[in-house]
Structure formats: structure tokens, C-alpha cells
C-alpha positions in Angstrom: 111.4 21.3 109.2 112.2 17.9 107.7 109.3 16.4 109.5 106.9 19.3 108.1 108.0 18.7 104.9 107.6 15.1 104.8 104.1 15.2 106.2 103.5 18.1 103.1 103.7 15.3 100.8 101.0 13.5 102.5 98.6 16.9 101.5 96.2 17.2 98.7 97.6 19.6 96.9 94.6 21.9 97.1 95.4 21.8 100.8 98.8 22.0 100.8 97.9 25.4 98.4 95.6 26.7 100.9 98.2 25.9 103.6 100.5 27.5 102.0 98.7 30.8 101.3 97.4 30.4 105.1 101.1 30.2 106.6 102.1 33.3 104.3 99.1 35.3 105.6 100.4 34.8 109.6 99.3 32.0 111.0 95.8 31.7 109.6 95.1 35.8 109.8 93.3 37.7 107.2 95.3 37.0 103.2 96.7 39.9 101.2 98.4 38.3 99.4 98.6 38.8 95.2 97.8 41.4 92.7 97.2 45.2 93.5 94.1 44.6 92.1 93.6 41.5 94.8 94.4 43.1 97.8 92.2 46.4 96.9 89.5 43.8 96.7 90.8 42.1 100.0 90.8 45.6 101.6 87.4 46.8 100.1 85.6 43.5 101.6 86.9 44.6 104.8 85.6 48.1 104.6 82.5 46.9 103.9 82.8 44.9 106.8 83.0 47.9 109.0 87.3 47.7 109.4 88.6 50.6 109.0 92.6 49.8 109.9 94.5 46.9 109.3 97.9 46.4 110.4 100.6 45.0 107.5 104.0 43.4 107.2 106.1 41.9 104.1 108.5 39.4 103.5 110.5 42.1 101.6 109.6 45.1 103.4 111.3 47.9 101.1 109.7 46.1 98.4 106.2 45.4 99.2 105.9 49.2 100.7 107.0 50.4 97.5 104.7 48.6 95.6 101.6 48.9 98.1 102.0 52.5 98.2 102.5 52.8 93.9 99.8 50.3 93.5 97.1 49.9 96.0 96.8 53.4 97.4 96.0 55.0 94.5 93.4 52.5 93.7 92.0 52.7 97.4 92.0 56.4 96.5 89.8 55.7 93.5 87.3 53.9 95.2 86.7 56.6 97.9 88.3 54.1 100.8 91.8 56.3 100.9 92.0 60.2 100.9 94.5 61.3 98.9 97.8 61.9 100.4 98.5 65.3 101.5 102.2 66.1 102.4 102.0 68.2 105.9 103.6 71.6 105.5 104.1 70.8 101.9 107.0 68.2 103.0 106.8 64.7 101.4 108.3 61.8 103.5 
């Protein structure tokens, strides 16, 4: 990790912010990383692609699940990518 960092400093740092936002994203995969309003974008682009399922993780799991499911749902919803949630046998959870 010392090395890493030393050779960080060596970076641009327009690279070392695209580096960054590449590690954060898994390696190189596909970035949601930001604003609700960001990753509905993110997500939108790659149902217009033709995607139809993505798989996700967080750093904070309890945290970014919250906050997906108050935030970008609801605005998937809105832009007809999402039906809305319908509890199954009128149970939620």
C-alpha cells in the first residue's frame, strides 16, 4: 500500500481522479457512483443500452440500500424503467 501510494503522487491528478472513481466502481466495472440523480442517469444509459439488471454492492451497505431504495427507485419509477413496488400479500419487507 505504501508503494501504491508513493507511485499516486507520480499521477496527474485528473488521473489519479479517474483512478480513483475507477477502483471505487470494482476494478474498472460500470460507475454508480454520486447523486440519485447520477446514478438514475447511470442506470437509464444502460437501459437504453438494452441492460435490463445490474448487480450492486456498497461500501456501507445499510446505508447505500437505504438511500438507493428512498432515492433512485422512485425516480426509476418516474421514468417508466422501475414498476412500482407492490408488497406480495399486502406484506412489506
Amino acid at each position: 500500500m505504501k508503494l501504491q501510494a508513493e507511485q499516486a503522487q507520480l499521477l496527474p491528478p485528473e488521473a489519479l481522479a479517474t483512478f480513483r472513481l475507477r477502483f471505487t466502481a470494482g476494478a474498472g466495472g460500470f460507475s454508480l457512483v454520486g447523486t440519485a440523480e447520477h446514478i438514475t442517469d447511470r442506470l437509464a444509459l444502460l437501459a437504453e443500452e438494452g441492460i435490463d439488471g445490474v448487480l450492486l454492492t456498497w461500501v456501507d451497505y445499510y446505508d447505500g440500500i437505504e438511500r438507493f431504495n428512498a432515492d433512485v427507485l422512485p425516480a426509476l419509477e418516474k421514468l417508466g424503467l422501475r414498476d412500482p413496488f407492490t408488497p406480495a400479500n399486502g406484506l412489506l419487507g
